[in-house]
C-alpha positions as CSV (number, residue, x, y, z in Angstrom):
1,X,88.0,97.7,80.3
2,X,91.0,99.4,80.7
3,X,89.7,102.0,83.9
4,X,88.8,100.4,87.3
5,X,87.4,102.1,90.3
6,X,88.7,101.0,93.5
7,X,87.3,101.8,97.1
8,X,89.6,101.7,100.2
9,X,88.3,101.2,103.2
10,X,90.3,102.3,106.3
11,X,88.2,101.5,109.5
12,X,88.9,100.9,113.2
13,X,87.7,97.3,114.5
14,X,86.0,95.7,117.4
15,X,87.9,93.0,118.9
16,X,86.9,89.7,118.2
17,X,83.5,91.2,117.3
18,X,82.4,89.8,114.0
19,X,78.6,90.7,114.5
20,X,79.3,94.7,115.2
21,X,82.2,95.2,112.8
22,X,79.6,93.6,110.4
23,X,77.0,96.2,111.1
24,X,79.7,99.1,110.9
25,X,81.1,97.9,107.6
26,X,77.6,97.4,105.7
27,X,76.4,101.0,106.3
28,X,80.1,102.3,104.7
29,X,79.8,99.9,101.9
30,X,76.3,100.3,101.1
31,X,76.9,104.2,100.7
32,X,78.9,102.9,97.8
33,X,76.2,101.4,95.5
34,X,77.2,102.4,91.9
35,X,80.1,103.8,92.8
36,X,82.6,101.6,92.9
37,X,84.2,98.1,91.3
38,X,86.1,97.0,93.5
39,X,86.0,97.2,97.8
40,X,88.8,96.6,100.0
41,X,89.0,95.9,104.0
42,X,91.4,95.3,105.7
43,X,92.7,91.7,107.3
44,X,90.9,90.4,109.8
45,X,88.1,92.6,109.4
46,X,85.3,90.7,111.9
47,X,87.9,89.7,114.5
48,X,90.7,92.4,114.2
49,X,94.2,90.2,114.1
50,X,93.4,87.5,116.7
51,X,95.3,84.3,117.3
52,X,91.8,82.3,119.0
53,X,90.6,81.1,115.8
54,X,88.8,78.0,117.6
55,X,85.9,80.5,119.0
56,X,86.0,83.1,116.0
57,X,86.4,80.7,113.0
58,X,83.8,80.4,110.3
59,X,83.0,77.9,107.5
60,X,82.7,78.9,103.9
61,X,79.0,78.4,103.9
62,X,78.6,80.7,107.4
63,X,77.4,84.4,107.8
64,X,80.2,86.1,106.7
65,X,80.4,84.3,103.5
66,X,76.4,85.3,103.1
67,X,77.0,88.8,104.4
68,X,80.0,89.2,101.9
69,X,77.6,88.0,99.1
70,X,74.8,89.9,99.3
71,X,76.6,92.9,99.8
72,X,78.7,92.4,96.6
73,X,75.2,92.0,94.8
74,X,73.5,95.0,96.0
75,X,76.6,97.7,95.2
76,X,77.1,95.6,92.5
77,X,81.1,95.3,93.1
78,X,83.4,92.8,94.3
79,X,84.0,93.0,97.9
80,X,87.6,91.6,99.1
81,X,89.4,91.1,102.8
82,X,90.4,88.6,105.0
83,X,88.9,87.0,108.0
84,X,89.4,83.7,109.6
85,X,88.3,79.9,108.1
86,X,88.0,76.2,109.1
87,X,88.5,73.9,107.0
88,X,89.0,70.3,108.4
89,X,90.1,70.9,111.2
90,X,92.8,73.8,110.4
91,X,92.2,77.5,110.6
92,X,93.7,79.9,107.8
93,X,93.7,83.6,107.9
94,X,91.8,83.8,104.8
95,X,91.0,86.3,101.9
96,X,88.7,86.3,99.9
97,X,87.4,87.8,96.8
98,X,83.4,88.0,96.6
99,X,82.1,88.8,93.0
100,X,78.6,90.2,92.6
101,X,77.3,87.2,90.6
102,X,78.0,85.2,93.9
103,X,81.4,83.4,92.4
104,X,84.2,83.4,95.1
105,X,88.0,82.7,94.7
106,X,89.5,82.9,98.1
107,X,93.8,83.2,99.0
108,X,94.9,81.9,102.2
109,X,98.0,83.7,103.6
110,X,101.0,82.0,102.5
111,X,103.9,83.9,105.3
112,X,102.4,83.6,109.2
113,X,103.3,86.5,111.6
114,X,106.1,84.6,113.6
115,X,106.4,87.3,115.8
116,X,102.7,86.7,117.1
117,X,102.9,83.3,116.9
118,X,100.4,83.2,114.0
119,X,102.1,80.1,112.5
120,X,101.3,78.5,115.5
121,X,97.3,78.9,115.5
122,X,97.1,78.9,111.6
123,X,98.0,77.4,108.6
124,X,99.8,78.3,105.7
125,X,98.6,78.8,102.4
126,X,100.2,77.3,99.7
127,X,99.5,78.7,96.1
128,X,99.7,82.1,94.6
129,X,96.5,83.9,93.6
130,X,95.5,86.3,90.8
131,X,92.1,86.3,90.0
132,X,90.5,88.8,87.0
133,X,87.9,91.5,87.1
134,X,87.2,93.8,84.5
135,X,89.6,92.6,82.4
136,X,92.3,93.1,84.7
137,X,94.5,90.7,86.5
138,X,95.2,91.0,90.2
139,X,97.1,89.4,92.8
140,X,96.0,88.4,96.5
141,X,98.1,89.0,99.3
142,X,98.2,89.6,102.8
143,X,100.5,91.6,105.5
144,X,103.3,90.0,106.2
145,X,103.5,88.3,102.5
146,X,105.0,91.8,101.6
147,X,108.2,91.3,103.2
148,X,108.9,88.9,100.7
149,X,109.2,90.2,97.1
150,X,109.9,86.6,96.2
151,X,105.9,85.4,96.6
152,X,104.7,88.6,94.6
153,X,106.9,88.2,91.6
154,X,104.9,89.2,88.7
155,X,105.6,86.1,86.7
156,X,102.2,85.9,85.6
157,X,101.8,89.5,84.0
158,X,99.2,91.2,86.9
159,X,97.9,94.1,86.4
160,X,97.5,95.0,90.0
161,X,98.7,93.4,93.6
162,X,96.6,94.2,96.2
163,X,97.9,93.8,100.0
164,X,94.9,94.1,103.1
165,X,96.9,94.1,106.7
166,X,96.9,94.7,110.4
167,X,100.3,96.1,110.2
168,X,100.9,97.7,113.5
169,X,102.1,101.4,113.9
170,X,105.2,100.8,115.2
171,X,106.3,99.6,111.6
172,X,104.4,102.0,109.4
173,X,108.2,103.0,107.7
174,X,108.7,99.2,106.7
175,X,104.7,99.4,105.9
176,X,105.0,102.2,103.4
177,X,108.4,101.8,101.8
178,X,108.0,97.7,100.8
179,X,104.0,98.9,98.9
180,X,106.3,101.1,97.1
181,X,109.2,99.1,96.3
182,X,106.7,96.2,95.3
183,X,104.9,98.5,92.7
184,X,108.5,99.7,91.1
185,X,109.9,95.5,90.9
186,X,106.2,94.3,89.4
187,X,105.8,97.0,87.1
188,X,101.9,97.0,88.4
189,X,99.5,99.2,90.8
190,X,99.9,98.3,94.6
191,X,96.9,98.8,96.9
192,X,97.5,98.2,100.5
193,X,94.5,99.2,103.1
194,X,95.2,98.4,106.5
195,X,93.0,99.3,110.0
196,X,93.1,102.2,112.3
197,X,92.5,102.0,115.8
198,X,93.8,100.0,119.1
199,X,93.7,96.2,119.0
200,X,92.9,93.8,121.7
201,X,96.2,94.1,122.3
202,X,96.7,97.4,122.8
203,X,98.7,97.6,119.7
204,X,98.0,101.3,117.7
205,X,97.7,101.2,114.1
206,X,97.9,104.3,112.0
207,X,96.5,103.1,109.0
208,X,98.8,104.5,105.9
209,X,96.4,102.5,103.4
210,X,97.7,103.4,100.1
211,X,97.6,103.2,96.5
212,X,100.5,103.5,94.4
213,X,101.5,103.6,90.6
214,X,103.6,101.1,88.7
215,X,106.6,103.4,88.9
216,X,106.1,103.6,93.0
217,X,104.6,106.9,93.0
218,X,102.5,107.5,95.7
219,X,99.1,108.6,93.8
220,X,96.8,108.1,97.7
221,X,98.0,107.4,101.4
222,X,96.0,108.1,104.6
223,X,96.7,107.8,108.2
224,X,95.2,108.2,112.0
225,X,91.6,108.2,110.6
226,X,88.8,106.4,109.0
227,X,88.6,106.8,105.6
228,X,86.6,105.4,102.9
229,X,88.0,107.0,99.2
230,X,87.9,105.6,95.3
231,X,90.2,105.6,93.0
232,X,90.2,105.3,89.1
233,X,92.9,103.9,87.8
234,X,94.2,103.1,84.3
235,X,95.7,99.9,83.1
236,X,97.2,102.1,80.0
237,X,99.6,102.9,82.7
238,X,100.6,99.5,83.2
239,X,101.0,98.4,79.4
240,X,102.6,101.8,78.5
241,X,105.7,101.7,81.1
242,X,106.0,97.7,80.4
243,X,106.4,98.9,76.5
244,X,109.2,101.3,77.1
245,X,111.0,99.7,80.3
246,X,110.9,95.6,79.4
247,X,112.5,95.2,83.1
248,X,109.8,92.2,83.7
249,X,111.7,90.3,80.8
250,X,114.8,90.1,82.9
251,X,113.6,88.7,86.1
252,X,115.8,85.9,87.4
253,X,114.0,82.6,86.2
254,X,113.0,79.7,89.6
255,X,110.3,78.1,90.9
256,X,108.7,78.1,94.2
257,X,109.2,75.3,96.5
């Protein structure tokens, strides 16, 4: 299947509200039954970006998990964001990727916000993720993972890297440019959807959720509003610019510690 339909979902978020920002999301992804293959929410998208993950964290088996499930069955899509996850006694700021046949891969966000002292509330993730749908390949990231091109280097021939965020207003310039410039180094289509709204922090977030073609052409971006739009995009694009421009062949060879 070379075309894929992807939804972007730009929304505000109640703080630390899992149960309303639940009922707000269902009715916008509901709407989308047959419409779509692929959803995407932003981080966080029960809590908004919080760092008290001992009252807001869920297991794997509790009502967001469910919730994310039988909504990927009934609009028959997969449905993707993060949220956060204990495990064992650690907490991880966790995205996952629903499928409508109930199968779940999940990514867990490999760089913490420093800044607000994520790192010191959650864990790391460890391994990079690229699941497949439709016969495409895409990659799993979060946020603050796209300052460093290092963790998305396409070394395993994706087709698409997909980034969900609370990336506050204040950086939407560093926010825009990096989507692009990962797109142009990965030869792939970038899709970053991040919230709108005010935070329980009073941090403004303008949104900017974007999607952008594998020469870092910006084919969708949005800002200051809620907005829920679908894309069809074209893996022929992908395949065709890798044929003529064989940049991916000269990456610099390492490994990740």
């Amino acid at each position: 299947m070379d075309q894929l339909r992807i939804t972007t979902l730009q929304c505000s978020l109640q703080w630390e509200n899992p149960v309303a920002n639940r009922i707000s999301l269902e009715q916008k992804i509901i709407a989308l039954a047959g419409k779509t293959d692929l959803i995407v929410l932003p981080e966080m998208f029960t809590t908004g970006f919080s760092m008290n993950p001992v009252s807001l964290a869920e297991r794997m088996d509790g009502p967001t998990m469910a919730w994310l499930a039988q909504l990927s069955q009934q609009v028959d899509a997969v449905i993707t964001g993060s949220l956060i996850i204990e495990e064992e006694g650690q907490y991880f700021n966790r995205m996952i990727w629903m499928r409508p046949d109930g199968e779940k891969s999940f990514y867990d966000k490999r760089h913490l916000f420093t800044l607000a002292k994520e790192h010191e509330h959650y864990t790391p993730g460890k391994k990079q993720v690229v699941v497949e749908w439709k016969a495409w390949k895409i990659a799993l990231q979060i946020c603050y993972d796209l300052r460093f091109p290092v963790w998305s280097r396409n070394t395993t021939g994706y087709d698409l890297l997909i980034y969900v965020a609370n990336w506050p207003e204040r950086r939407n310039h560093a926010w825009k440019s990096l989507l692009m410039a990962r797109a142009i180094e990965n030869q792939a289509f970038v899709v970053g959807v991040n919230r709108v709204g005010i935070d329980g922090n009073d941090l403004p977030y303008s949104g900017d959720t974007a999607l952008i073609d594998p020469m870092g052409e910006v084919l969708y971006q949005v800002a200051q509003v809620e907005s829920i739009a679908t894309h069809t995009i074209d893996r022929s694009a992908v395949t065709e610019l890798r044929r003529k421009l064989a940049f991916l062949k000269d990456m610099d060879r390492f490994t990740i510690s």
